[in-house]
N, C-alpha and C positions, 0 to 999 in steps of 0.2 A: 630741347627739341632741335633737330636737324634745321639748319637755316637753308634748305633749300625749297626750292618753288616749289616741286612736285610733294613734299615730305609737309610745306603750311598748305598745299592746299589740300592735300588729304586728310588733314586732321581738321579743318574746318567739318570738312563733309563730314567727318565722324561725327565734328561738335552736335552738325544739325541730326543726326540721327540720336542720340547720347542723353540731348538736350543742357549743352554747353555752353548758354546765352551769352557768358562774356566772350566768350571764346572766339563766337561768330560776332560779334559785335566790332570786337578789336579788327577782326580780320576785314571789315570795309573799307577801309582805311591801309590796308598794304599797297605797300609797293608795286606790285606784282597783277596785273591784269587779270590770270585767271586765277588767282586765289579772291581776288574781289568778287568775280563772278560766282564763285563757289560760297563764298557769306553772303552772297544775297537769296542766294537757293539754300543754303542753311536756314537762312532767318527765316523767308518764308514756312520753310518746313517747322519750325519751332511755333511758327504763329506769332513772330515778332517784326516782319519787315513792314516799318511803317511806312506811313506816306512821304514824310519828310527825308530819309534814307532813300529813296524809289526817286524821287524828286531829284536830287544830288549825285544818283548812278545816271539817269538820265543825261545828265548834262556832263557825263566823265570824258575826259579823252580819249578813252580807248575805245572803239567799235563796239569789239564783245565784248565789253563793260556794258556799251548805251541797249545794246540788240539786245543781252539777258533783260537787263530793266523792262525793256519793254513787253518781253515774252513777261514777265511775271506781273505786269502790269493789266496785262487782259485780269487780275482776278481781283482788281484793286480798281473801282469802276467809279473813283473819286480820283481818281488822279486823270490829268489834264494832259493828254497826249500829241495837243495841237503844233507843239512843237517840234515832238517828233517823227511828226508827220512830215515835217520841212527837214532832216535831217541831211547831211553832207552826203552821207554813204547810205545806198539804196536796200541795204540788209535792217539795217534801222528801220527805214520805212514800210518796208515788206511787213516786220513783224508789227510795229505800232500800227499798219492798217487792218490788222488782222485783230487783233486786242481792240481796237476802236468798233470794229466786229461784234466782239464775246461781251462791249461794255451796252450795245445798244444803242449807244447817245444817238438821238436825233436834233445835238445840237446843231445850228447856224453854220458855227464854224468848219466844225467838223466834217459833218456831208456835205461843206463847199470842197473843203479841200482834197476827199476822197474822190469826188469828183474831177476835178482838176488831175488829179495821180491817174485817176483810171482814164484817163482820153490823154493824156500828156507826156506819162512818165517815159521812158527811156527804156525802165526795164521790165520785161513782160511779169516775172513775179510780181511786183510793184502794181500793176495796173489789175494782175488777177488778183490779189489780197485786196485790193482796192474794192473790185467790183462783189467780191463775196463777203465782204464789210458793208458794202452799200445794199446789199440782196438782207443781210442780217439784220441791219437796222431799217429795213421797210419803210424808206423814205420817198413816197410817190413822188418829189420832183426828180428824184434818181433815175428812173425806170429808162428815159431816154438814154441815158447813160449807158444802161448795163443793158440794152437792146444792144448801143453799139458795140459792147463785149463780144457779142455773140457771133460779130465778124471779124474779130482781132484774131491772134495767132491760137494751135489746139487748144491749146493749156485753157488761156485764156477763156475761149470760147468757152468750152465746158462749164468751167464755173460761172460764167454770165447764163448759162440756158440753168443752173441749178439756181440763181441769185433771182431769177425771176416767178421764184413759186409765191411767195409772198402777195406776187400784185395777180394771181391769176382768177379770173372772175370779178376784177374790177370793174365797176361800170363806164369808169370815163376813162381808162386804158387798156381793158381788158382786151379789146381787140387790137390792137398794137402786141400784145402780149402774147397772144395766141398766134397774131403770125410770125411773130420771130421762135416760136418753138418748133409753129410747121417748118419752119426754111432748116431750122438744127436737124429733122426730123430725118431731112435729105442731105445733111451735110456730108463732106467727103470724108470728113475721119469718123473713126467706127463708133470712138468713146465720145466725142460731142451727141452723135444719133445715140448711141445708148444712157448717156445722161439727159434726153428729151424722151425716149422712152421709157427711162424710170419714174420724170417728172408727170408724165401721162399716167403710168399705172402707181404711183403714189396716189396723185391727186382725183382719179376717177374721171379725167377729162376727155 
């Protein structure tokens, strides 16, 4: 086989179409960044990336090493993503808040430190993954939190007015909740008012 990057990482990708388990297997383990990235999306697709591989891309040197892990990690809802929630580089954290989303957890930890990213982070993906992770896992201490979303930047806002359907008709927040949807309602960008108008005629409210 060609020893170049482009020529192992395509034949990975065939592996995981082909179903060439050593093949992707060996390839975790290259040299080469995106050919690692490419056997961890093989392995998946085979139905072979375990916890303990996920675990080990996690903590790689390379960005798009750690960022796929994490994107494949939303479907892997045993794996412990509180790490990468603290990661160096805010593309990491973007996607692991977002997998931490798709996992649910209403752990401790967890919806502390999504909390913390969404009123803290630096970078506005970072706080809006944040705040529609915290809307997904329906953690009533959150709700303050993802109120304040709905005055951060567009992006932002929008998915804090969609992250608050969960808590709507709550009885000991509901009205807090309903008025941060009236004020979206009026907001000056068109797609914040139309994602409080969608949440209106979703919910029948």
């Amino acid at each position: 086989m060609n020893d170049s990057v482009s020529d192992r990482r395509r034949a990975v990708v065939i592996a995981g179409h082909s179903g060439d388990l050593d093949h992707a297997q060996q390839a975790v383990s290259d040299a080469e960044p995106t050919v690692r990235e490419a056997a961890l999306g093989a392995l998946e697709r085979l139905g072979a990336l375990d916890d303990a591989t996920l675990i080990v891309a996690l903590a790689d040197d390379q960005v798009s090493v750690r960022r796929r892990a994490a994107e494949l990690a939303a479907m892997h809802p045993t794996i412990d993503l509180i790490d990468a929630l603290s990661d160096d580089d805010p593309r990491v954290v973007e996607v692991a808040a977002w997998a931490c989303g798709e996992h649910e957890s209403d752990r401790d930890a967890i919806v502390d430190r999504l909390i913390s990213l969404a009123t803290t982070a630096e970078e506005p993906l970072v706080r809006e993954s944040a705040v529609a992770a915290l809307g997904a896992i329906g953690a009533v201490r959150a709700v303050d939190t993802i109120i304040a979303g709905t005055t951060d930047k567009p992006a932002v806002r929008r998915r804090a007015v969609l992250a608050l359907a969960p808590f709507l008709g709550a009885d000991d927040i509901g009205r807090s909740v309903e008025e941060a949807i009236n004020r979206a309602l009026k907001d000056r960008d068109w797609q914040v008012r139309q994602a409080a108008e969608d949440l209106r005629r979703i919910t029948g409210s």
